[in-house]
Backbone as CSV, one residue per row, in Angstrom:
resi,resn,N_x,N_y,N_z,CA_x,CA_y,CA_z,C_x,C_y,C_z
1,UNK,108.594,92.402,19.272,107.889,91.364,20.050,107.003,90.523,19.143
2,UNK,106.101,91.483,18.176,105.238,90.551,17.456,106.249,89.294,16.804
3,UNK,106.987,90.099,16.077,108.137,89.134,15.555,108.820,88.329,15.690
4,UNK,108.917,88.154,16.877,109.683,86.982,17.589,108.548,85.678,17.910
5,UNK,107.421,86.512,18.239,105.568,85.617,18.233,105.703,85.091,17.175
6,UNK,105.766,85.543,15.924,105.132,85.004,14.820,106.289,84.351,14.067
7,UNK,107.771,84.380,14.328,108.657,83.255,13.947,108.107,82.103,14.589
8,UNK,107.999,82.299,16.081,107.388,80.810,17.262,106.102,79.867,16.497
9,UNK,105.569,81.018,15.781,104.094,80.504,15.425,104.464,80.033,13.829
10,UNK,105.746,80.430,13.467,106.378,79.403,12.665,106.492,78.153,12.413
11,UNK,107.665,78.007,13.310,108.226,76.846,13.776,107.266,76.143,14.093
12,UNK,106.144,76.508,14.957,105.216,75.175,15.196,104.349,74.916,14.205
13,UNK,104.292,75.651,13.381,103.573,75.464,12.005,103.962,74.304,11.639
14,UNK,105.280,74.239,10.842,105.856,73.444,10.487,106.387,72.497,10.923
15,UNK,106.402,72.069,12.477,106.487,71.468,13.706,105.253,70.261,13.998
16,UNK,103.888,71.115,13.673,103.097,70.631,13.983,101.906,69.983,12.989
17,UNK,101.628,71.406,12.206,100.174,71.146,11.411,100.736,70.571,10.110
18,UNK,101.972,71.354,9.585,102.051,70.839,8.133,102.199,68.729,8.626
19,UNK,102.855,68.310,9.666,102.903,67.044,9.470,101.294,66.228,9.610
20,UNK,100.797,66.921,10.465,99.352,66.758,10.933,98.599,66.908,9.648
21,UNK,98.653,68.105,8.723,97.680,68.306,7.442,98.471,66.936,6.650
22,UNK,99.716,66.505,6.402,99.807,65.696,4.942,99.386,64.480,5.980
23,UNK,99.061,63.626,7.364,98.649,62.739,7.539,97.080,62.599,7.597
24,UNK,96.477,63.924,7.491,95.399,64.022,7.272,94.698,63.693,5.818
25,UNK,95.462,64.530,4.902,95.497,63.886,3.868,95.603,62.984,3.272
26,UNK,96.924,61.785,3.733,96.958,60.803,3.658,95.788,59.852,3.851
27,UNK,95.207,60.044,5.034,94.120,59.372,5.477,92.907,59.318,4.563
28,UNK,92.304,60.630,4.470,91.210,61.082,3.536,91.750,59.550,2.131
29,UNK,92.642,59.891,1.662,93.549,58.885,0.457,92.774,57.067,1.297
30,UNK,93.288,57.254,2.853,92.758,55.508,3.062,91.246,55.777,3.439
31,UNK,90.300,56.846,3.126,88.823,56.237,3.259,88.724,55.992,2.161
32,UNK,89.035,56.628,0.928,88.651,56.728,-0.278,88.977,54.703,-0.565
33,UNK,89.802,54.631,-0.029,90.481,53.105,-0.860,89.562,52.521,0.336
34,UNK,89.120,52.842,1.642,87.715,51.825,2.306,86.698,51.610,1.677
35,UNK,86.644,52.692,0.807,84.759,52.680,0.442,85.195,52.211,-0.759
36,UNK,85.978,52.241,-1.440,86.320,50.970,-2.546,86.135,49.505,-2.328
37,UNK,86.443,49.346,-1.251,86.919,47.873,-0.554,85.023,47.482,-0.070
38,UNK,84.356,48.663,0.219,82.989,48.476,1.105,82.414,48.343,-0.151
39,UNK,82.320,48.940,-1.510,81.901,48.543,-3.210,81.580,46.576,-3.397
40,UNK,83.111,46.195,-3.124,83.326,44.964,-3.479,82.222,44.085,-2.587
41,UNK,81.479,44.200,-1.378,81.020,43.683,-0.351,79.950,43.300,-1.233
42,UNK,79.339,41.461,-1.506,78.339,41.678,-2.263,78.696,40.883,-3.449
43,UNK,79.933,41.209,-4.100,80.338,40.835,-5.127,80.479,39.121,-5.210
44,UNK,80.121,38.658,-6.190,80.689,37.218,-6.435,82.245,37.401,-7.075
45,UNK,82.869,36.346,-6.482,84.603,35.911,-6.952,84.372,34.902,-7.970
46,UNK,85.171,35.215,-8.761,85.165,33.957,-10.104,85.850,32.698,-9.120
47,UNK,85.302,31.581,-9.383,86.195,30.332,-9.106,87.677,30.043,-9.955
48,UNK,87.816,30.411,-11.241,88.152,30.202,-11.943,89.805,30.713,-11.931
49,UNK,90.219,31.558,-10.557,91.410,31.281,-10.673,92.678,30.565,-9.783
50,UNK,93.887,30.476,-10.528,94.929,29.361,-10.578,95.795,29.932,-9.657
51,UNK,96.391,29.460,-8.934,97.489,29.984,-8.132,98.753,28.902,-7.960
52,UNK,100.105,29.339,-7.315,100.669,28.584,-7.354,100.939,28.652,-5.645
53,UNK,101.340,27.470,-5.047,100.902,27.104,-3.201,102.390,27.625,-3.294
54,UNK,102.044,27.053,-1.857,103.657,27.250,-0.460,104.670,25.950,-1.090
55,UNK,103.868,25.101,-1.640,104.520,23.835,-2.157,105.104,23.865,-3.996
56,UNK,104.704,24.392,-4.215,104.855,25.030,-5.728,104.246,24.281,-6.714
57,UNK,103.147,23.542,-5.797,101.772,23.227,-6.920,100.465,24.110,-7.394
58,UNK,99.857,23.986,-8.269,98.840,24.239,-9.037,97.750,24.716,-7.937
59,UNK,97.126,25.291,-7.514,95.937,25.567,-6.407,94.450,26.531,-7.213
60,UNK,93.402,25.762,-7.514,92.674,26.081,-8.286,91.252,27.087,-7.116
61,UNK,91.051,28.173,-7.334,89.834,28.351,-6.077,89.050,27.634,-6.484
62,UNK,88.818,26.552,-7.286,87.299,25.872,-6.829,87.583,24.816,-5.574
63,UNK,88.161,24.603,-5.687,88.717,23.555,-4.308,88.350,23.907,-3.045
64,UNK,88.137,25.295,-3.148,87.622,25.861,-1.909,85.979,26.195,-1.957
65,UNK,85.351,25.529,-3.130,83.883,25.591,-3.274,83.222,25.226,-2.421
66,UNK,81.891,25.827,-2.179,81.305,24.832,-1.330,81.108,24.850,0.504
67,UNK,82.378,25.947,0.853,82.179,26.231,1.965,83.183,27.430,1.941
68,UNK,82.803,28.393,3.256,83.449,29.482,3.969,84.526,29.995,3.244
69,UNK,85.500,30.857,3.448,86.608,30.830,3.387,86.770,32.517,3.674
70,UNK,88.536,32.592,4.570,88.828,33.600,4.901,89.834,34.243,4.004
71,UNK,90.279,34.926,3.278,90.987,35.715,2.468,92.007,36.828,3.117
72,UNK,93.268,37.047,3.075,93.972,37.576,3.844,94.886,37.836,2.609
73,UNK,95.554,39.142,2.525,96.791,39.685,1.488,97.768,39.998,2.048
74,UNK,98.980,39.467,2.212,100.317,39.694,2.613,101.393,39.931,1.585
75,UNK,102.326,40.356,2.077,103.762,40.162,1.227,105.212,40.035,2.534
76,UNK,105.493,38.687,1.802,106.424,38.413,3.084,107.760,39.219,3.692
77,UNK,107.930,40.129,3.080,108.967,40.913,3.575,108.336,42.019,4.274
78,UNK,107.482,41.895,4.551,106.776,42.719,5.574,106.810,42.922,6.938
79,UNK,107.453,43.514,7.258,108.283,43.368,8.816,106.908,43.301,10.249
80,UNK,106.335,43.992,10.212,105.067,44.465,11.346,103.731,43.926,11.075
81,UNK,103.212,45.015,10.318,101.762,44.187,9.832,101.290,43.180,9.710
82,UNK,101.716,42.250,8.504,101.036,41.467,7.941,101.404,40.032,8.764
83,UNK,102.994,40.052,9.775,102.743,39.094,10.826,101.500,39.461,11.063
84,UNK,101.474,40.649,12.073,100.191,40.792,13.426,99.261,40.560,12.549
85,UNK,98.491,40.829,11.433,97.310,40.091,11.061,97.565,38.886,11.086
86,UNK,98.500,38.171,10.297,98.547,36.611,10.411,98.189,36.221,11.626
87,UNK,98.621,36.709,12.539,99.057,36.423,13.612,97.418,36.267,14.765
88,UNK,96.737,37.643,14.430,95.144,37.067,14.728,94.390,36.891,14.175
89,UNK,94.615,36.396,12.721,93.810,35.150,12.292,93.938,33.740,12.509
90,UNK,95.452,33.550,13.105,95.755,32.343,13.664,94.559,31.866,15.076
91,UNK,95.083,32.938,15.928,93.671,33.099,17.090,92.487,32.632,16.932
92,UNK,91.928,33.216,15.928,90.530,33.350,15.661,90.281,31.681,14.821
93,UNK,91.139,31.288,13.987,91.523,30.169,13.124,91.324,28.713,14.959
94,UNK,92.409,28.862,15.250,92.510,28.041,17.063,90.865,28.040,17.438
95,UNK,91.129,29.353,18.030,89.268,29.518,18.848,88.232,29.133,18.501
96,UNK,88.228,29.217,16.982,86.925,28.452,15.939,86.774,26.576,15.989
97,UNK,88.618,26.286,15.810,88.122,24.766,15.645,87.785,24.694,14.356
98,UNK,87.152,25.129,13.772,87.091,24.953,12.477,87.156,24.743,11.141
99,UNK,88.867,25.012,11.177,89.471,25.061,9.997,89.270,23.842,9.341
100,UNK,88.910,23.764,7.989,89.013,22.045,7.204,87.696,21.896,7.592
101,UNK,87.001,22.070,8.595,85.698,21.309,8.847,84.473,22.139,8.481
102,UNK,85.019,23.076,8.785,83.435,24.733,8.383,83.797,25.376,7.314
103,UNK,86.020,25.833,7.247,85.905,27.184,6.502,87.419,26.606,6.230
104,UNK,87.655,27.318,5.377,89.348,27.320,5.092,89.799,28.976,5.254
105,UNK,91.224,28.749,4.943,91.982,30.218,5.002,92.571,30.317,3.467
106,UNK,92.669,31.334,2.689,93.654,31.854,1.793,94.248,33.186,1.936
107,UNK,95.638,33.052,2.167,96.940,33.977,1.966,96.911,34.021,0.479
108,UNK,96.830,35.441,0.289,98.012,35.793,-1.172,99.267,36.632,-1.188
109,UNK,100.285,35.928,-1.665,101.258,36.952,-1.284,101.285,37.844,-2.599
110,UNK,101.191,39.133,-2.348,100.723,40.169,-3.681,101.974,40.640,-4.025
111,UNK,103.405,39.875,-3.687,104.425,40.986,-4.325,104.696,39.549,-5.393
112,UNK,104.702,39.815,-6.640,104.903,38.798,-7.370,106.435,38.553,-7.888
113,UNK,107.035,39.390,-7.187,108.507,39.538,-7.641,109.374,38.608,-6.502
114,UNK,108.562,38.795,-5.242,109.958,38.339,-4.120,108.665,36.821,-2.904
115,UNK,107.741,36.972,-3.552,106.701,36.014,-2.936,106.807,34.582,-3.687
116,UNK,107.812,33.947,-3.172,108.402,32.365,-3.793,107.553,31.352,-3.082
117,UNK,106.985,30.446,-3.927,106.391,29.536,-2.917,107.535,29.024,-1.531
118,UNK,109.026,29.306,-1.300,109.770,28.842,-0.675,109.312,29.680,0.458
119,UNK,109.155,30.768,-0.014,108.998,31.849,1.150,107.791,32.177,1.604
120,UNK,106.790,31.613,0.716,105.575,31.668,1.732,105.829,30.336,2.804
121,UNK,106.039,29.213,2.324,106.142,28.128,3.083,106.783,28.730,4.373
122,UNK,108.031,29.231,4.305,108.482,29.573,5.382,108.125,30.764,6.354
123,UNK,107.471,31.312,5.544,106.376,32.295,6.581,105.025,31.728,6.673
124,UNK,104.554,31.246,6.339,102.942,30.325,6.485,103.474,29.560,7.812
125,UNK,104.469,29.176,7.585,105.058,28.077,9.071,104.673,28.844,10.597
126,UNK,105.202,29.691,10.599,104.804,30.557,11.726,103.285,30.927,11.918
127,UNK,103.119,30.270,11.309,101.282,30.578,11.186,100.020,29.355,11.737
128,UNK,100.892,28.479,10.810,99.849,27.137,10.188,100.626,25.905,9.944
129,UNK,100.341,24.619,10.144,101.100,23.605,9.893,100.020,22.742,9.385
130,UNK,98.662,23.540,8.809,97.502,22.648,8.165,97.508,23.096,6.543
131,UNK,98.374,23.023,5.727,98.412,23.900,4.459,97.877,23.036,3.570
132,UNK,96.592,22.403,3.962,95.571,22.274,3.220,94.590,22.814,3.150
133,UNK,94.245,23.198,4.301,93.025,24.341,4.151,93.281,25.359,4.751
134,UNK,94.816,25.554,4.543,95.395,27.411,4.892,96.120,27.529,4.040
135,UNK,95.862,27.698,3.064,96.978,28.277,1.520,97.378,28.947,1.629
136,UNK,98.947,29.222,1.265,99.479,30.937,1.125,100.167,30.235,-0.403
137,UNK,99.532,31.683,-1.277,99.705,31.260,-2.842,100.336,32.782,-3.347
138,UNK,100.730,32.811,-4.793,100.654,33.786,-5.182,100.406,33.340,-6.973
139,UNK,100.815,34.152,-7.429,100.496,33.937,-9.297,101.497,35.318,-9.865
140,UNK,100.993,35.081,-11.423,101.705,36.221,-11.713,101.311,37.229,-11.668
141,UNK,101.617,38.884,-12.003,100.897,40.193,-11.546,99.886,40.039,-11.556
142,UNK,99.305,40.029,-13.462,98.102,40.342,-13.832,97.181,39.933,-13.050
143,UNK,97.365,38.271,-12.666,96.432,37.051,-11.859,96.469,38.081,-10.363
144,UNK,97.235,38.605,-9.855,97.172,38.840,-8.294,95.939,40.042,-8.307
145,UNK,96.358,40.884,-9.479,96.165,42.646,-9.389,94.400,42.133,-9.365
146,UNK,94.326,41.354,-10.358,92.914,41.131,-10.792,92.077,40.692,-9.531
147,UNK,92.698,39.637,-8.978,91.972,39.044,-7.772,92.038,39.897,-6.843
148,UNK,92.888,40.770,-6.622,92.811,42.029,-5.426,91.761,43.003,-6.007
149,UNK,91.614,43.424,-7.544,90.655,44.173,-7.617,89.084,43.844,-7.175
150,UNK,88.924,42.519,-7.435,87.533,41.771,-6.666,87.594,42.192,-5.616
151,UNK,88.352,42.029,-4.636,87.939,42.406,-3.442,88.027,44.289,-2.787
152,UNK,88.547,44.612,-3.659,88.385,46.045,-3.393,89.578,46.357,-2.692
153,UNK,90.766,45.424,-3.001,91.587,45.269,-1.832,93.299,46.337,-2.776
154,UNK,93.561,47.383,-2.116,94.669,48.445,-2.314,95.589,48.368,-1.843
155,UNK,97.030,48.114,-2.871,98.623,47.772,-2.169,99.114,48.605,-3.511
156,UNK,100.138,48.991,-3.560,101.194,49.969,-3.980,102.485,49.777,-3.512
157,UNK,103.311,49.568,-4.169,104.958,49.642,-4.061,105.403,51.116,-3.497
158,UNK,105.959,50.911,-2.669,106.702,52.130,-1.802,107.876,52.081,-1.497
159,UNK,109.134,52.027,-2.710,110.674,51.401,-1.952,110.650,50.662,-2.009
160,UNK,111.075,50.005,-0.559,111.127,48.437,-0.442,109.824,47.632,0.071
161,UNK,108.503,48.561,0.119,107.875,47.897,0.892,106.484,48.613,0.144
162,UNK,105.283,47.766,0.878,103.908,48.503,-0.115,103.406,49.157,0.942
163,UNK,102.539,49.601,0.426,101.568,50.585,1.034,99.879,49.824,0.940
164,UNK,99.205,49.736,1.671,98.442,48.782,1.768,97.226,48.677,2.717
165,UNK,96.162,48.523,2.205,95.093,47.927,3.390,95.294,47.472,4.322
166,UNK,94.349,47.461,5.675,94.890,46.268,5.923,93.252,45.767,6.317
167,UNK,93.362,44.403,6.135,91.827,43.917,5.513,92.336,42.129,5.448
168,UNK,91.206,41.752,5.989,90.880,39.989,6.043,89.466,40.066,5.436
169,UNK,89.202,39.479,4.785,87.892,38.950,3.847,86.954,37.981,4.350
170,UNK,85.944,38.313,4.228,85.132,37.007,4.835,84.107,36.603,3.395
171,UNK,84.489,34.886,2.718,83.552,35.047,1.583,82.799,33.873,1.721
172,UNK,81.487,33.817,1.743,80.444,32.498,1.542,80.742,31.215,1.191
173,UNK,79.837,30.442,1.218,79.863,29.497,0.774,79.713,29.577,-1.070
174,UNK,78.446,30.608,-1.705,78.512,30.990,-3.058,79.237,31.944,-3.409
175,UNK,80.702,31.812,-2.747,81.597,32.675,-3.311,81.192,34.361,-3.531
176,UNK,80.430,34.488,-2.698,80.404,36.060,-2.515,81.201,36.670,-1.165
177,UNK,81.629,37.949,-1.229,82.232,38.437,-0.063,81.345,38.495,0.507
178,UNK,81.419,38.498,1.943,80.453,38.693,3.033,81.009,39.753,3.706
179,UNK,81.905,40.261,4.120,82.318,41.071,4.982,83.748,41.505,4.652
180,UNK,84.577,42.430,4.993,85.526,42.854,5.406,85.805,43.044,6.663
181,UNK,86.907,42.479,7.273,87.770,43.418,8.641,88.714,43.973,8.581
182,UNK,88.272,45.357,9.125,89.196,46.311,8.644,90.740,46.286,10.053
183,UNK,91.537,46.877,9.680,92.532,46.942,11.349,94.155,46.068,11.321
184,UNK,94.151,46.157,11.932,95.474,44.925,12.532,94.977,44.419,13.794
185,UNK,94.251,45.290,14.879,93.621,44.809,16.323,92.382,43.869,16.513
186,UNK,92.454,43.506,14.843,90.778,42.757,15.597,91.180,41.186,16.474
187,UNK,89.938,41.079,16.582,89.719,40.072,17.538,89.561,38.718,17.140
188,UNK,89.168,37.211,18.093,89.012,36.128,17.020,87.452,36.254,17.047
189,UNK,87.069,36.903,17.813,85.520,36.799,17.801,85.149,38.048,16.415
190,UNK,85.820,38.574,15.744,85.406,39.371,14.660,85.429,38.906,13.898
191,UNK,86.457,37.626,13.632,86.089,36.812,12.687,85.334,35.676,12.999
192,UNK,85.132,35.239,13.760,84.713,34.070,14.373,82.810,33.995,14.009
193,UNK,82.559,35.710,14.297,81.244,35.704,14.263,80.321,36.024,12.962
194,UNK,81.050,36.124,11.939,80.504,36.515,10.572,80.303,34.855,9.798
195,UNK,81.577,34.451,10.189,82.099,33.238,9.393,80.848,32.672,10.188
196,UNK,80.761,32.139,11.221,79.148,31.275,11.880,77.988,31.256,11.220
197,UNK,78.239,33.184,11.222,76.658,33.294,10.469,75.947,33.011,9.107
198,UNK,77.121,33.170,8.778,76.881,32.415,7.194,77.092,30.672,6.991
199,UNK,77.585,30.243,7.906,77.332,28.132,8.008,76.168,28.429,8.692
200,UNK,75.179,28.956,9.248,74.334,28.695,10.131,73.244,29.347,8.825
201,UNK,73.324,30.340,8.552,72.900,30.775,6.996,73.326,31.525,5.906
202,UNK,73.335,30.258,5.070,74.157,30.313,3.787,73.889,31.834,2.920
203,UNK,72.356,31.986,3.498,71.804,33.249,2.642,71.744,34.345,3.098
204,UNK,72.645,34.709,4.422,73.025,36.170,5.101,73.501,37.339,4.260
205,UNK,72.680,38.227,4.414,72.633,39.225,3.709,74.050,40.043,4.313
206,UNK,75.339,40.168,3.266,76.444,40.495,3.130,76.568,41.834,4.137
207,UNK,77.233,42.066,5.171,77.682,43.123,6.338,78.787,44.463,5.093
208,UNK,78.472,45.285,4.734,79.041,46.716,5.338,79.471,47.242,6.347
209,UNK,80.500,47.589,6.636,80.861,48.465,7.506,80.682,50.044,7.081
210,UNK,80.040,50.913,7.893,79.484,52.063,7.452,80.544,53.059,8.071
211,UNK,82.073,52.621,9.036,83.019,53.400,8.718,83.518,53.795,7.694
212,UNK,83.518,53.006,6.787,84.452,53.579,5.331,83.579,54.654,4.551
213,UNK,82.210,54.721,5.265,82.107,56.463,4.554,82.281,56.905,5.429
214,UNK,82.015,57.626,6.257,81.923,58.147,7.497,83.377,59.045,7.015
215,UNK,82.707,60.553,7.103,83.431,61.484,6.790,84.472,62.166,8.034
216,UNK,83.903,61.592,9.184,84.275,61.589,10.026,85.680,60.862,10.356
217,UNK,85.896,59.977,9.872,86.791,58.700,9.943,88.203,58.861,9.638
218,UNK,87.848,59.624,8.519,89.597,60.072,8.285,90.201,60.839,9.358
219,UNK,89.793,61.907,9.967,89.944,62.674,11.505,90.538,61.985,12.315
220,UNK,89.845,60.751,12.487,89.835,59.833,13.783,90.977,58.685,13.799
221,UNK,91.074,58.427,12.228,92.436,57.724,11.882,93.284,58.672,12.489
222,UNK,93.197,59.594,11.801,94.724,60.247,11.482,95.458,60.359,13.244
223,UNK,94.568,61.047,14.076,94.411,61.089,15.418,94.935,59.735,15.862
224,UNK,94.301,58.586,15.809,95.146,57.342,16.397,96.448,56.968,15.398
225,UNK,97.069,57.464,14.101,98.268,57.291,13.469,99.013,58.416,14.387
226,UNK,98.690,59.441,14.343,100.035,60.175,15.260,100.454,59.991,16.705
227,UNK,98.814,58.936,17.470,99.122,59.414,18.563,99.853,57.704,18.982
228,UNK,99.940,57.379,17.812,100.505,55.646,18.453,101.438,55.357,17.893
229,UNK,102.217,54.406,18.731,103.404,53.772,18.598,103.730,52.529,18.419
230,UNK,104.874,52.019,17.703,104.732,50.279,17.256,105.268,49.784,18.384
231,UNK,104.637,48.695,18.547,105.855,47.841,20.239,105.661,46.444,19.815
232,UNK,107.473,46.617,19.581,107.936,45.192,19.018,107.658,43.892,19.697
233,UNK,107.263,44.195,20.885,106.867,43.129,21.628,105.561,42.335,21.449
234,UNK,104.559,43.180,21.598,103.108,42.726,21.002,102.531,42.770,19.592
235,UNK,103.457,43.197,18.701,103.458,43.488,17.256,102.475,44.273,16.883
236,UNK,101.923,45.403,17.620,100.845,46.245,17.964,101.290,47.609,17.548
237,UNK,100.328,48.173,17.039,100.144,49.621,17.615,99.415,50.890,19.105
238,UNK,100.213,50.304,19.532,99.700,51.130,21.037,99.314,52.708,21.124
239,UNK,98.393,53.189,21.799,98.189,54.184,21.906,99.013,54.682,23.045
240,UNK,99.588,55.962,22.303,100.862,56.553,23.173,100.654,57.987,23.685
241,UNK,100.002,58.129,25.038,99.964,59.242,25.705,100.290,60.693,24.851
242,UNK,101.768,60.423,25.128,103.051,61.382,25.440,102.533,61.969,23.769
243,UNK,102.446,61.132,22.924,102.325,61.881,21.486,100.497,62.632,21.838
244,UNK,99.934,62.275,22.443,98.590,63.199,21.970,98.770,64.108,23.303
245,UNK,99.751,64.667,24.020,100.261,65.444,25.003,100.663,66.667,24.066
246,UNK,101.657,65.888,23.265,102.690,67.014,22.572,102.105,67.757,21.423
247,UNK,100.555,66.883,21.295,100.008,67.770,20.058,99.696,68.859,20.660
248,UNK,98.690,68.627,22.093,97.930,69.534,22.585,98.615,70.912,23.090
249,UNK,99.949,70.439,23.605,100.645,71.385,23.923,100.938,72.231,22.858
250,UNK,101.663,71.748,21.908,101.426,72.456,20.963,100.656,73.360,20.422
251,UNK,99.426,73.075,19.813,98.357,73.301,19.656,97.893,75.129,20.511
252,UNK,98.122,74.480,21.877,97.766,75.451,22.716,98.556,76.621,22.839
253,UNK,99.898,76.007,22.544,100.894,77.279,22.735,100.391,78.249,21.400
254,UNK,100.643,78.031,20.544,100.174,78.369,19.275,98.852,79.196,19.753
255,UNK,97.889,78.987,20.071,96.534,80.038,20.588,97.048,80.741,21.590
256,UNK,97.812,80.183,22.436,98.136,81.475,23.755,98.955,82.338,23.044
257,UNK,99.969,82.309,22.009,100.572,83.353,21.407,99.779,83.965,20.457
258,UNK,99.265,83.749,19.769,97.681,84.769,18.550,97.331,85.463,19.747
259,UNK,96.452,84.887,20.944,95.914,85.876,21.738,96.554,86.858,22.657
260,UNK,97.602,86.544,23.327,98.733,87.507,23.564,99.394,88.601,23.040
261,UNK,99.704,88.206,21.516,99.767,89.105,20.740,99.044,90.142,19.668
262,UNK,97.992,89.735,19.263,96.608,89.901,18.463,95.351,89.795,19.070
263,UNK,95.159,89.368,20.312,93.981,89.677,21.363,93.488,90.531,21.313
264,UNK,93.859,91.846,21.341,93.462,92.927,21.160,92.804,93.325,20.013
265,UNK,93.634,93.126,18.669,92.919,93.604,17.770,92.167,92.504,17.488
266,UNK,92.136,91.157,17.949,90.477,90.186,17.813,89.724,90.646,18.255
267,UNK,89.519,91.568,19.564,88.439,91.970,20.131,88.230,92.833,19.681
268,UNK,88.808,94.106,19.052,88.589,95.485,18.776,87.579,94.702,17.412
269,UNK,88.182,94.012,16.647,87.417,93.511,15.476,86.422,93.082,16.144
270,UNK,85.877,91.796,16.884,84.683,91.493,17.523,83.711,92.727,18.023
271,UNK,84.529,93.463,18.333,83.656,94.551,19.403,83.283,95.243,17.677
272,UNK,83.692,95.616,16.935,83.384,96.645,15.619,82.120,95.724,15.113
273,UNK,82.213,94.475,14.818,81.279,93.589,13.801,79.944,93.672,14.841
274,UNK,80.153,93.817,16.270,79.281,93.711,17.154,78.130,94.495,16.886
275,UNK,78.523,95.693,16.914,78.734,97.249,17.254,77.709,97.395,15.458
276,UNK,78.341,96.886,14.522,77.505,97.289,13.291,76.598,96.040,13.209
277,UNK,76.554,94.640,13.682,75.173,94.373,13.520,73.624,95.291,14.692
């Protein structure tokens, strides 16, 4: 009988926790690269570098001196993500009114191998039809790696695809970051309301987000990565019942069999440790 218990308590081992421990792990891996990204908050950006546009001209960041600007990292073969961010910064870009007049936008596309100015153009399209003050650029490695290291911002080749933040930038008028948003779900009012505060004052003391230490956080990821699902429709990650059902069940079966089978000698042990304090 025990034996047949403790194959069960197998299978869900390996069923359950080992996938649960390496996404846990994983996670712990994306605070570490938050509080990198929360480092950069603060930092001044050199003006000084060159990019090449959607048009396959010269694009210098000083051009963007002088006022706002939103910072966003894509790579266009990116099937899910880096639409749905595009996609509500467009929102937030609409809702503001602003663009060209308060703040601009910059896209970088960080894969320097397959990010053609042809192909940002044709993904910027779905975005923006103002690609004067919504750039999607890229450069060569060194130029990308460098400008992503300013911002604290983490992508990695994985196959065919990276592995990656996901993060919109908010930087001043004196070219310092002001903020990060962290997510794919934010809102236009998350960007809407940082970017204000800094045209309204230039000298706003730069926002942290105090999730990216928060030891807590990796837990709480990992928990909304298993328990959600992509839906091609809203280009979202939805929170999906049925998966934080099947943990629990799990979970539980796993304790009703230890105590069913080993109940006894937990208590005989409890009752002994009792017994000698």
């Amino acid at each position: 009988m025990k034996n047949n218990s403790l194959f069960i308590v197998f299978v869900f081992y390996f069923l359950f926790f080992i996938p649960f421990s390496t996404a846990f792990a994983e996670d712990k891996n994306t605070a570490k690269q938050l509080a990198q990204s929360e480092d950069a908050i603060g930092r001044t950006i050199r003006n000084d570098y060159t990019f090449t546009d959607q048009d396959g001209n010269a694009f210098n960041l000083k051009e963007f001196s002088g006022k706002p600007f939103i910072v966003s990292f894509i790579y266009t073969s990116c099937p899910y993500i880096c639409p749905t961010i595009l996609g509500n910064l467009n929102n937030a870009v609409k809702k503001s009114q602003g663009l060209g007049k308060e703040f601009n936008v910059l896209t970088i596309g960080f894969d320097d191998v397959n990010d053609t100015p042809d192909k940002l153009k044709a993904y910027g399209s779905q975005f923006t039809d103002d690609f004067i003050h919504w750039r999607f650029v890229t450069a060569d490695k060194k130029t990308i790696q460098d400008f992503a290291r300013g911002f604290g911002f983490y992508y990695k080749k994985e196959g065919n695809f990276f592995d990656h933040l996901n993060m919109v930038s908010i930087v001043d008028a004196k070219a310092r970051i002001f903020t990060h948003i962290y997510g794919i779900d934010f809102t236009p009012d998350d960007v809407i309301k940082p970017v204000n505060e800094i045209i309204k004052n230039p000298d706003a003391k730069p926002i942290k987000n105090q999730l990216a230490k928060s030891w807590w956080n990796p837990f709480v990821n990992t928990v909304k990565l298993l328990c959600s699902t992509y839906n091609p429709v809203t280009k979202q990650y939805d929170f999906d019942i049925t998966q934080l059902v099947r943990m629990l069940v799990s979970g539980g079966t796993i304790l009703v069999i230890i105590f069913f089978v080993w109940g006894k000698d937990i208590k005989t042990l409890l009752w002994t440790k009792k017994r000698l304090l």
